[in-house]
ZAZA-643895 format. One record per atom (N, C-alpha, C): residue in one letter; chain; y, x, z. Coordinates in steps of 0.001 Angstrom, whole numbers. Layout:
<recs>
 residuo cadena      yy      xx      zz
       a      A       Y       X       Z
...
</recs>
This chain:
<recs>
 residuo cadena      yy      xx      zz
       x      A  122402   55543   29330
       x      A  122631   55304   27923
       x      A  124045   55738   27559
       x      A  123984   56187   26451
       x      A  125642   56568   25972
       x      A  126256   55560   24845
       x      A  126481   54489   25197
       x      A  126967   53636   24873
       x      A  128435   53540   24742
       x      A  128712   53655   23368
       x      A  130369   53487   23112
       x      A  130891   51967   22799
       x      A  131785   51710   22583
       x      A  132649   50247   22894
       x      A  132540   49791   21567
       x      A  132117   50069   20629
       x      A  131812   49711   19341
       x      A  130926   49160   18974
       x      A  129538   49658   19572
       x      A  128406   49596   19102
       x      A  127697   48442   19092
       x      A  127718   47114   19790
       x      A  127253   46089   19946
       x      A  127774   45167   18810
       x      A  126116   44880   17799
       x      A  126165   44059   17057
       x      A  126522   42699   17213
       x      A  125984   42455   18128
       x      A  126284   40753   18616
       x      A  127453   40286   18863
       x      A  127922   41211   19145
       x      A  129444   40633   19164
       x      A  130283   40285   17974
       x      A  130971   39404   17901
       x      A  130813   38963   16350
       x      A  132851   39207   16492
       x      A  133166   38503   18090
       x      A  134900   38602   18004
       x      A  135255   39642   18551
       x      A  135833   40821   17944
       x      A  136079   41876   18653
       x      A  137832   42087   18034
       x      A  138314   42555   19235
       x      A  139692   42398   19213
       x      A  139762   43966   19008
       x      A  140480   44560   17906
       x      A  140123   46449   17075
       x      A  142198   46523   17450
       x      A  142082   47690   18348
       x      A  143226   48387   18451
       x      A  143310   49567   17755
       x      A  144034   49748   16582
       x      A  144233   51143   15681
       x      A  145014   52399   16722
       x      A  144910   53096   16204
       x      A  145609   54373   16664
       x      A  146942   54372   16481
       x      A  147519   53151   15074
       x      A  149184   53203   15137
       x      A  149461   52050   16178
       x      A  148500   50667   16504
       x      A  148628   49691   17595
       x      A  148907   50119   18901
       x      A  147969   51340   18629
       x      A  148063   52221   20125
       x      A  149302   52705   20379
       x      A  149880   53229   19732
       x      A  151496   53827   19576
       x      A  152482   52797   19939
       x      A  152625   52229   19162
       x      A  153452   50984   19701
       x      A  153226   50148   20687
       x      A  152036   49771   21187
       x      A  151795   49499   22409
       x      A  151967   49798   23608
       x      A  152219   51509   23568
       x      A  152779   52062   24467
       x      A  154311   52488   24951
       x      A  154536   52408   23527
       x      A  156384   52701   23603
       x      A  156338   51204   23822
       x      A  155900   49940   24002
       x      A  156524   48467   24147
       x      A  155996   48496   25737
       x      A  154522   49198   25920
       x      A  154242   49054   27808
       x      A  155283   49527   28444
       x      A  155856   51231   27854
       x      A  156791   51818   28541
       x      A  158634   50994   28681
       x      A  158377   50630   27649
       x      A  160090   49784   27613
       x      A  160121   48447   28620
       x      A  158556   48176   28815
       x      A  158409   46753   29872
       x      A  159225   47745   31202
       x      A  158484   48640   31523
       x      A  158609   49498   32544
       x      A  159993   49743   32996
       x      A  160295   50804   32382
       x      A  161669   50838   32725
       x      A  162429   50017   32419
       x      A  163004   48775   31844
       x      A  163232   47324   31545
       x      A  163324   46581   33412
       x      A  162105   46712   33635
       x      A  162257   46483   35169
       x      A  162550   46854   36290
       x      A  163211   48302   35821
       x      A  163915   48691   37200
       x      A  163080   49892   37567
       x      A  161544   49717   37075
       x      A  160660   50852   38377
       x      A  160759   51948   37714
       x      A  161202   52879   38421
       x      A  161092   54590   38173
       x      A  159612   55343   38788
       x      A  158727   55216   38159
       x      A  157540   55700   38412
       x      A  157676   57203   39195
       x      A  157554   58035   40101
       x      A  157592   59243   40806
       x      A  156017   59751   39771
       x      A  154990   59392   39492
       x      A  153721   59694   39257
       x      A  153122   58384   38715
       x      A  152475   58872   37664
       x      A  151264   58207   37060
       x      A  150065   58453   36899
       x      A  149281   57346   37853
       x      A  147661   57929   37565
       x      A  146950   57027   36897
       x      A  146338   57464   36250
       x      A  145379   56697   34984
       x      A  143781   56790   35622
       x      A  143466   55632   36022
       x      A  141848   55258   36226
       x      A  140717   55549   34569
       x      A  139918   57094   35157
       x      A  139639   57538   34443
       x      A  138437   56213   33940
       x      A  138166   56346   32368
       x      A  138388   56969   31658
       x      A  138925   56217   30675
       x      A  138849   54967   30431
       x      A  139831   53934   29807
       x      A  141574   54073   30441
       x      A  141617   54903   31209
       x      A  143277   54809   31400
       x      A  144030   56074   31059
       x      A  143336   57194   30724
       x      A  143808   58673   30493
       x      A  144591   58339   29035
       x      A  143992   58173   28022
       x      A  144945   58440   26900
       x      A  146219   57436   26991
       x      A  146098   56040   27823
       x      A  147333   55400   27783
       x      A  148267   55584   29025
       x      A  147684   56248   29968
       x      A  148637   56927   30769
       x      A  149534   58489   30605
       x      A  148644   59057   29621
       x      A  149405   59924   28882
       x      A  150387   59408   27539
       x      A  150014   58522   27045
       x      A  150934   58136   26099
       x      A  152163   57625   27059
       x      A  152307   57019   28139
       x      A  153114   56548   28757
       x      A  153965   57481   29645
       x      A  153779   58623   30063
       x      A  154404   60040   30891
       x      A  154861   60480   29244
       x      A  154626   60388   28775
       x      A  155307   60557   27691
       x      A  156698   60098   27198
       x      A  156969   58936   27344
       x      A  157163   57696   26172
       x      A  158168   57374   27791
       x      A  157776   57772   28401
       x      A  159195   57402   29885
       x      A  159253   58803   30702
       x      A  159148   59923   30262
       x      A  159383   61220   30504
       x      A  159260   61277   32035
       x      A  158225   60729   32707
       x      A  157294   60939   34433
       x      A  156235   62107   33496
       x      A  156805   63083   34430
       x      A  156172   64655   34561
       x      A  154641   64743   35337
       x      A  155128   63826   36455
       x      A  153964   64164   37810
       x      A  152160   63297   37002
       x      A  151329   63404   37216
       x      A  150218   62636   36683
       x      A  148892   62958   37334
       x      A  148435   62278   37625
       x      A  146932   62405   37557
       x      A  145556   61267   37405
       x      A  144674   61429   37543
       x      A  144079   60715   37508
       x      A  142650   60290   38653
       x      A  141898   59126   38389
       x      A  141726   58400   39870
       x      A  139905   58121   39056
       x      A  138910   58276   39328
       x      A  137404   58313   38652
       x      A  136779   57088   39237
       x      A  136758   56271   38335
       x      A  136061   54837   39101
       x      A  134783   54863   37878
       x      A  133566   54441   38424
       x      A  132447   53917   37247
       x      A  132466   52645   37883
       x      A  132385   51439   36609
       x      A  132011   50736   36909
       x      A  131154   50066   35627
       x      A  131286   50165   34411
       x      A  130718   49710   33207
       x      A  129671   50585   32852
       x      A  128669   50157   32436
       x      A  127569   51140   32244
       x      A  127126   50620   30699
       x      A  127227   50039   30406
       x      A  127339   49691   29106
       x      A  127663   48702   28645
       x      A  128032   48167   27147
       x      A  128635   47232   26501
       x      A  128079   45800   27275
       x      A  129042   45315   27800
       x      A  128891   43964   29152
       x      A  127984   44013   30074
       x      A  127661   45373   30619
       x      A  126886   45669   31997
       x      A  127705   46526   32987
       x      A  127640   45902   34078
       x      A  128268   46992   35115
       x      A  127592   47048   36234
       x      A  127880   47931   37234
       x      A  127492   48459   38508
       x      A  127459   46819   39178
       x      A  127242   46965   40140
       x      A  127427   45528   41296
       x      A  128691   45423   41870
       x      A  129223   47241   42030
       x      A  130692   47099   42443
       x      A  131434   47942   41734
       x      A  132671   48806   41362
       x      A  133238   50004   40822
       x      A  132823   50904   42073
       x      A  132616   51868   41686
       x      A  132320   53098   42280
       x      A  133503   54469   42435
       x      A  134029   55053   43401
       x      A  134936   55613   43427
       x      A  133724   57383   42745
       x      A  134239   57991   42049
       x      A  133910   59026   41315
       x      A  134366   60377   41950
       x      A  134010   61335   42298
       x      A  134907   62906   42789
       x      A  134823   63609   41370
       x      A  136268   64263   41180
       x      A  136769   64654   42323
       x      A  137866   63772   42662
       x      A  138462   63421   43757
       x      A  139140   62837   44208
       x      A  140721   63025   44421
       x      A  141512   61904   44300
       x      A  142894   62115   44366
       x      A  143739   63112   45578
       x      A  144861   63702   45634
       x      A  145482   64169   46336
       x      A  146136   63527   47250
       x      A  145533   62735   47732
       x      A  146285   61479   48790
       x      A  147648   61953   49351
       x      A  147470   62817   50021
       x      A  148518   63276   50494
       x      A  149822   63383   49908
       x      A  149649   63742   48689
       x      A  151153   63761   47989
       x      A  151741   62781   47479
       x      A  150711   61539   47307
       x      A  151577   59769   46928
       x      A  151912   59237   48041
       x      A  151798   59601   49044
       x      A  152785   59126   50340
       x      A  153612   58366   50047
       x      A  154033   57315   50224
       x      A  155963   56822   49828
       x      A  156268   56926   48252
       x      A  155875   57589   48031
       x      A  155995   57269   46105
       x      A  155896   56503   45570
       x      A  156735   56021   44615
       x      A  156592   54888   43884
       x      A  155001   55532   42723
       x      A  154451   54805   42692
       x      A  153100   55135   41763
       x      A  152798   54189   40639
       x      A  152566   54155   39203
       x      A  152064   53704   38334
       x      A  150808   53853   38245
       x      A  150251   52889   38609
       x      A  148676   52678   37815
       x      A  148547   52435   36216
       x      A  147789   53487   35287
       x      A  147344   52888   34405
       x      A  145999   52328   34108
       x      A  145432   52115   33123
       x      A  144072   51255   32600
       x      A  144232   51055   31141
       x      A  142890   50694   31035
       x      A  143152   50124   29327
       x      A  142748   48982   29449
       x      A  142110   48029   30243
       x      A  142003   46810   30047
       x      A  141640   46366   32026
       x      A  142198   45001   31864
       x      A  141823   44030   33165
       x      A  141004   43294   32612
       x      A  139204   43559   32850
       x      A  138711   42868   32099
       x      A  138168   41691   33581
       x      A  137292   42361   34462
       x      A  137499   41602   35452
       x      A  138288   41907   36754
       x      A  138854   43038   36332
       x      A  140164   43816   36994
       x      A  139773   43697   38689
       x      A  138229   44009   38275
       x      A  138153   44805   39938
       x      A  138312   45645   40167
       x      A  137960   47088   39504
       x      A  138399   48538   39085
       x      A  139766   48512   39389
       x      A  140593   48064   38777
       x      A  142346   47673   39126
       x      A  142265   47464   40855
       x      A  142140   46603   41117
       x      A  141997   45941   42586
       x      A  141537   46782   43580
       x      A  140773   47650   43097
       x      A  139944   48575   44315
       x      A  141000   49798   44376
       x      A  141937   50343   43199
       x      A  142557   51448   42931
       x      A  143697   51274   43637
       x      A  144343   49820   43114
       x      A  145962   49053   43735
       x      A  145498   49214   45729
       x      A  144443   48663   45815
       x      A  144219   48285   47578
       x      A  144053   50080   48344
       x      A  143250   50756   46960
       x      A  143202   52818   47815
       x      A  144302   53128   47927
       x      A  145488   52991   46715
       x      A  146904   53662   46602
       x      A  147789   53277   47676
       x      A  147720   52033   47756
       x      A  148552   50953   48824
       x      A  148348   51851   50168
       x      A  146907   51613   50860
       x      A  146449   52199   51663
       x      A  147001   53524   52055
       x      A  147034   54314   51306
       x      A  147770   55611   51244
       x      A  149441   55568   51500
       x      A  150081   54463   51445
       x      A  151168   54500   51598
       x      A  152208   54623   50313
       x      A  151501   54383   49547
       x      A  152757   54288   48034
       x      A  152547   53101   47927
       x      A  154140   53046   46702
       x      A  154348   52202   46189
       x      A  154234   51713   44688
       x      A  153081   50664   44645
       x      A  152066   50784   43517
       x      A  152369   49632   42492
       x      A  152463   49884   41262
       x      A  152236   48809   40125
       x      A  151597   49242   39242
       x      A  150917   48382   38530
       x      A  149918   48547   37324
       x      A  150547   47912   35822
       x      A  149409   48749   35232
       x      A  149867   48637   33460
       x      A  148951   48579   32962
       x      A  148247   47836   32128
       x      A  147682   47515   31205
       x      A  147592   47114   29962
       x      A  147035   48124   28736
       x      A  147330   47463   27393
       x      A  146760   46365   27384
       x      A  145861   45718   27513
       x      A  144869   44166   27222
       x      A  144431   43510   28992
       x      A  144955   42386   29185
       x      A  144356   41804   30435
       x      A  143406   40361   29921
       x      A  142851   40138   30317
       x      A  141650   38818   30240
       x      A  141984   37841   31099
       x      A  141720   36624   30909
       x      A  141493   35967   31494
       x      A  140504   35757   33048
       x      A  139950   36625   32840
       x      A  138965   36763   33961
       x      A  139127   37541   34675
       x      A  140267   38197   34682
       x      A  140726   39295   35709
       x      A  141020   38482   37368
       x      A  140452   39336   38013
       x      A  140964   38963   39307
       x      A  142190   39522   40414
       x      A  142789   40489   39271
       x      A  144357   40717   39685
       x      A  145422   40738   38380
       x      A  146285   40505   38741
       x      A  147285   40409   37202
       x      A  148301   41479   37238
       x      A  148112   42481   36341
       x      A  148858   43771   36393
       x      A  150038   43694   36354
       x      A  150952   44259   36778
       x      A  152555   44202   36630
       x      A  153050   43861   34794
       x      A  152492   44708   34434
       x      A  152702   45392   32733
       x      A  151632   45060   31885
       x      A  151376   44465   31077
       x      A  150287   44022   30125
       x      A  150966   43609   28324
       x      A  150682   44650   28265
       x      A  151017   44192   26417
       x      A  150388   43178   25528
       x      A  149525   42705   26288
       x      A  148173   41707   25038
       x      A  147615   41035   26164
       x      A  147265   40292   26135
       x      A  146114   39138   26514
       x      A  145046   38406   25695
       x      A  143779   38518   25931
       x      A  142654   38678   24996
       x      A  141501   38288   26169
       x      A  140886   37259   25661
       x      A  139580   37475   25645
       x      A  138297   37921   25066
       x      A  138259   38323   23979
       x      A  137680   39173   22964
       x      A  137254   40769   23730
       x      A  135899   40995   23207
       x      A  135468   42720   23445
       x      A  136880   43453   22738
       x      A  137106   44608   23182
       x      A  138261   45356   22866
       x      A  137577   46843   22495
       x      A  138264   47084   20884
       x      A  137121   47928   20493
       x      A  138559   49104   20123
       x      A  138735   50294   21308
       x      A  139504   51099   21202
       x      A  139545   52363   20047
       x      A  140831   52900   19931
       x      A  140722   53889   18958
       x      A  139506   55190   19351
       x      A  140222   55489   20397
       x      A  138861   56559   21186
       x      A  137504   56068   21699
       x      A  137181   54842   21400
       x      A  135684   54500   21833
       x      A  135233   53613   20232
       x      A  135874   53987   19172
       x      A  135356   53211   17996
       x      A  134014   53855   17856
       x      A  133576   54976   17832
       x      A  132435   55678   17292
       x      A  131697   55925   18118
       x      A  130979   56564   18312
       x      A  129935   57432   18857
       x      A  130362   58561   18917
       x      A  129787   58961   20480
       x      A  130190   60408   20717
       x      A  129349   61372   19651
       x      A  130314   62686   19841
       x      A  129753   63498   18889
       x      A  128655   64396   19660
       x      A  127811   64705   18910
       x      A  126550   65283   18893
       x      A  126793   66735   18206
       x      A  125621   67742   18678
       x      A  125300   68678   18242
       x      A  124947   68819   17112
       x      A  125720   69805   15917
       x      A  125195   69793   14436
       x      A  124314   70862   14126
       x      A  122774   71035   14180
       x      A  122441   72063   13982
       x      A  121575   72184   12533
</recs>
């Protein structure tokens, strides 16, 4: 199903991040950041809720290096896999060696996705912290960096609509 983050009627409390919320959210994630000392070497954003706020953030704290890390785990509006699923193509292990590394995300909702990414990176031998615009209560790791705390569905600028379709 192609299910976007919007679409569920039933949900009646939905917590709506604008595109200017988004902005400032990120120049306030990034000022947490460097605020604390960590000089990120690389930022990877757990695709696909973490790409636009890990790019707003290599931005907004001028880290050049980036990539990103393919986990499925949500399959649709409050359904997921049994576990997160690691996705190919796969990271360059080799080059986060010893690096200090930023994890991004867009939400710790039950922040296993987080947990499985923090325990691969670790593994590899860097040195790992996470960022998150929205963490939950129900997360089962607590990100370094979190701008919001919410229990509410989180209805993003890039997942307000429906994907676009063919106009013929």
């Amino acid at each position: 199903m192609n299910a976007y983050h919007a679409d569920s009627s039933e949900l009646v409390d939905k917590e709506i991040l604008t595109w200017q919320g988004f902005g400032d959210a990120s120049r306030e994630l990034a000022q947490q950041v460097v605020d604390s000392g960590f000089e990120p070497e690389i930022v990877i954003a757990v695709a696909r809720g973490g790409m636009l706020p890990g790019g707003a953030l290599t931005y907004a704290m001028g880290t050049k290096l980036t990539d990103a890390i393919n986990v499925e785990f949500y399959t649709d509006v409050h359904e997921t896999l049994p576990d997160p699923v690691l996705l190919a193509p796969m990271l360059d292990t080799d080059s986060i060696k010893g690096k200090r590394v930023l994890v991004v995300d867009d939400v710790a909702d039950s922040g296993r996705t987080l947990a499985l990414v923090i325990e691969l990176l670790q593994g590899f031998g860097a040195e790992v912290r996470s960022v998150v615009l929205y963490a939950k209560p129900t997360t089962v790791v607590q990100p370094d960096y979190v701008w919001a705390h919410t229990d509410q569905w989180i209805v993003f600028p890039w997942s307000a609509e429906p994907p676009v379709t063919a106009q013929r």
